[in-house]
N, C-alpha and C positions, 0 to 999 in steps of 0.2 A: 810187671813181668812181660818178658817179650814173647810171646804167642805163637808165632809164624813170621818168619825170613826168608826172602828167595832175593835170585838176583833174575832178572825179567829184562831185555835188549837195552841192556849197560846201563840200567837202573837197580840201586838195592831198595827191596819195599819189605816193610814190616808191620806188625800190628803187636801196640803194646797193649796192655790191659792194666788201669788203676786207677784210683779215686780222683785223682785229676792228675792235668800234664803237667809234668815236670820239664825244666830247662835242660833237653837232650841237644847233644852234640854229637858228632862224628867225628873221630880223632884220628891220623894216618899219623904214625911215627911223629910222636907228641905234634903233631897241627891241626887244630879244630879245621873240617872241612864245611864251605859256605856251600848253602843252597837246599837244605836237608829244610823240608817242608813237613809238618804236623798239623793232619786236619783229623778233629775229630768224626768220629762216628757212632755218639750215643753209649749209652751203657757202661759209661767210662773205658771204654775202648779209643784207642787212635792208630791212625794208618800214619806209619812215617815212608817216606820217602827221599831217594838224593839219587841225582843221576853221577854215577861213579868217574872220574877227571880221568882222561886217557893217558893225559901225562902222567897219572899216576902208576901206569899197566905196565912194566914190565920183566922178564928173567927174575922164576924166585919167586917166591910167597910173599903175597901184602894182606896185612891183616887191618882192616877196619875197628876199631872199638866203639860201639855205641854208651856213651855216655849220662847219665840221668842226674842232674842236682852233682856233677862231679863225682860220681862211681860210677865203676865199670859194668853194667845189665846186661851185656851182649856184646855180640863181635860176631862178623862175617869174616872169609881169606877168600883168597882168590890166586892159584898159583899157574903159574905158566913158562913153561920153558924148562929151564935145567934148575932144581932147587939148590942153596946155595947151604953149606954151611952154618953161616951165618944168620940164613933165614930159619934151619931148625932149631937153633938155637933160643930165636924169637919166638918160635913157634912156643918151646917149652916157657918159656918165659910167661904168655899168654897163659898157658893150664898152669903153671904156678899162682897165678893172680886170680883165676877162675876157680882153683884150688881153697887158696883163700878166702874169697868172697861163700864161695859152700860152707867152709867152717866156719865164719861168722854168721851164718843166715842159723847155721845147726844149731850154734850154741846158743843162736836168741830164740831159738824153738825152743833149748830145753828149759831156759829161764823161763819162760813165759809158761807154758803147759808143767815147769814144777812147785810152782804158786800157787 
């Protein structure tokens, strides 16, 4: 579970929490982004970090997804400028998926707690 996100002088940093690290990525408009470092810090806790590509900044919403073993766990945006159509579109796309991901985390609560 991702714990805490901030974005700090054009770095995004997080803190997952779980039994051990799984294979995370950072994905910008389906492209794994390089550099995103994972250092533990006990307790089965980890600090992630990636310093955000400036090529990637501009007009309009860009949404980060953080990715764990290939599912979506999180996501940051970052908007600037004039938002576009197109980008609230994504936007909702995003809570579609984040939508989903709730309803399947609910229904394996209720399987699990109705056994």
């Amino acid at each position: 579970m991702l714990e805490e996100s901030r974005i700090i002088a054009g770095r995004w940093e997080g803190v997952w929490a779980g039994a051990s690290e799984p294979a995370f990525q950072i994905v910008h408009q389906a492209r794994a982004l390089p550099g995103l470092a994972c250092d533990g810090l006990g307790d089965g806790r980890w600090r992630l970090s990636l310093p955000i590509p400036v090529e990637l900044l501009s007009d309009g919403v860009q949404t980060f997804l953080l990715q764990a073993d290939g599912e979506t766990v999180g996501s940051f945006t970052i908007l600037s400028g004039q938002p576009l159509e197109a980008d609230l579109r994504a936007e909702l796309d995003l809570l579609r998926a984040e939508l989903d991901l709730l309803k399947r985390a609910f229904r394996r609560h209720c399987v699990e707690t109705a056994g």
